[in-house]
C-alpha positions in Angstrom: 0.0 0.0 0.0 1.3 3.8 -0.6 -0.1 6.8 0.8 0.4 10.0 -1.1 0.3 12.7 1.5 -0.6 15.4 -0.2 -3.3 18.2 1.6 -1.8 20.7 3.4 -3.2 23.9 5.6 -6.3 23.4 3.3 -7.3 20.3 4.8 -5.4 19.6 8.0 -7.4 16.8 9.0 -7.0 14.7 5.9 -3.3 15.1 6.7 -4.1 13.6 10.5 -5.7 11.6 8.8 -3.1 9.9 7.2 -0.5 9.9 10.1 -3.3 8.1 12.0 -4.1 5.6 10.1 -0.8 5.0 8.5 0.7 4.4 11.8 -2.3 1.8 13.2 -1.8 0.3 9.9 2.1 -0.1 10.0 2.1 -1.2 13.8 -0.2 -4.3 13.3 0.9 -5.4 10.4 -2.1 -5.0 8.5 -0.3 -5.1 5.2 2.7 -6.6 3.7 4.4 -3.5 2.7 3.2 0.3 3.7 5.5 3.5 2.3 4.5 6.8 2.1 5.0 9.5 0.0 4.6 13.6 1.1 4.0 15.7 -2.1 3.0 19.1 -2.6 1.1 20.9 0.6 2.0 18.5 3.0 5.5 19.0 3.1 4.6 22.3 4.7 2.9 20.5 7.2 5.7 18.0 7.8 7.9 20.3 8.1 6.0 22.7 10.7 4.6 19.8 12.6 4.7 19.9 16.5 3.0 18.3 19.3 1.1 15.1 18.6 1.2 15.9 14.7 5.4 15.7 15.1 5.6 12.5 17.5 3.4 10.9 14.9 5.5 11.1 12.1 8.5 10.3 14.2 6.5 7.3 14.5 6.2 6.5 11.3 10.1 7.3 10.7 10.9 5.0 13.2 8.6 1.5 11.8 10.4 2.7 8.5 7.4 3.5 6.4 8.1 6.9 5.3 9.6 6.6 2.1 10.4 10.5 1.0 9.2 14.1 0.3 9.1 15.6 -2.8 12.6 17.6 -3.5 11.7 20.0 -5.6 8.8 21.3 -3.8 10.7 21.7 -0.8 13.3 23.4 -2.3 10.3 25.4 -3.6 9.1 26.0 -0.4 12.8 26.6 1.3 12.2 23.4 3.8 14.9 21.1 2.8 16.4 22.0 6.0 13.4 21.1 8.3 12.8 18.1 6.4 15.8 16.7 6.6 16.5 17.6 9.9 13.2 15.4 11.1 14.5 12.5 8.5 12.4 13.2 5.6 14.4 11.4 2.5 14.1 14.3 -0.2 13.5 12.4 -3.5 12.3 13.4 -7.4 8.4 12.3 -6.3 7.4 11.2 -9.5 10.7 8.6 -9.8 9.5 7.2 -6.2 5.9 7.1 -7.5 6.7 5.4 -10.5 9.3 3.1 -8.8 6.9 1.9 -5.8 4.0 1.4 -8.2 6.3 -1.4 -10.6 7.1 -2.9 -6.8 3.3 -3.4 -7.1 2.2 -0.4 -4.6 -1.4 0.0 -4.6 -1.8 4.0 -4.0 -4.5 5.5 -1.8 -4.4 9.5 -1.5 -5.2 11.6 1.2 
């Protein structure tokens, strides 16, 4: 399975969302195989997140599902830094999409 990660500000709970159920998910083993992919919006988000919303995706680091963030847009959004700093992978998204999806990666967006 591959989330792509990809509201922002604009829909705050859809990114929640995600973290939650990506994490339940990951942690009992629902699926063979979980990555997930931060594109557009959402790196903002990622690389602002504090509280809960941080410890989530440190989470999510940590069971190894978090595959990358899109390079470009955070060079874009001047948050390589950040992102890198919280270890977000910074990768061309649509190589990583394309790649995951010949390994048979069945996307679901949020």
């Amino acid at each position: 399975m591959l989330y792509i990660v990809m509201s922002g500000k604009e829909a705050e709970q859809r990114f929640d969302m995600a973290l939650i159920s990506a994490t339940r998910i990951a942690e009992n083993k629902m699926v063979e195989n979980l990555k997930v992919l931060f594109f557009g919006p959402s790196e903002l988000l990622l690389s602002q997140a504090t509280g809960e919303r941080a410890e989530k995706i440190k989470k999510l680091i940590e069971l190894g599902v978090v595959d990358s963030a899109c390079v470009m847009i955070a060079k874009n959004m001047n948050i390589e830094t950040e992102l890198k700093t919280r270890g977000i992978n910074l990768e061309g998204y649509s190589s990583r999409f394309v790649a995951l999806l010949g390994e048979g990666y069945t996307p679901v967006t949020f």
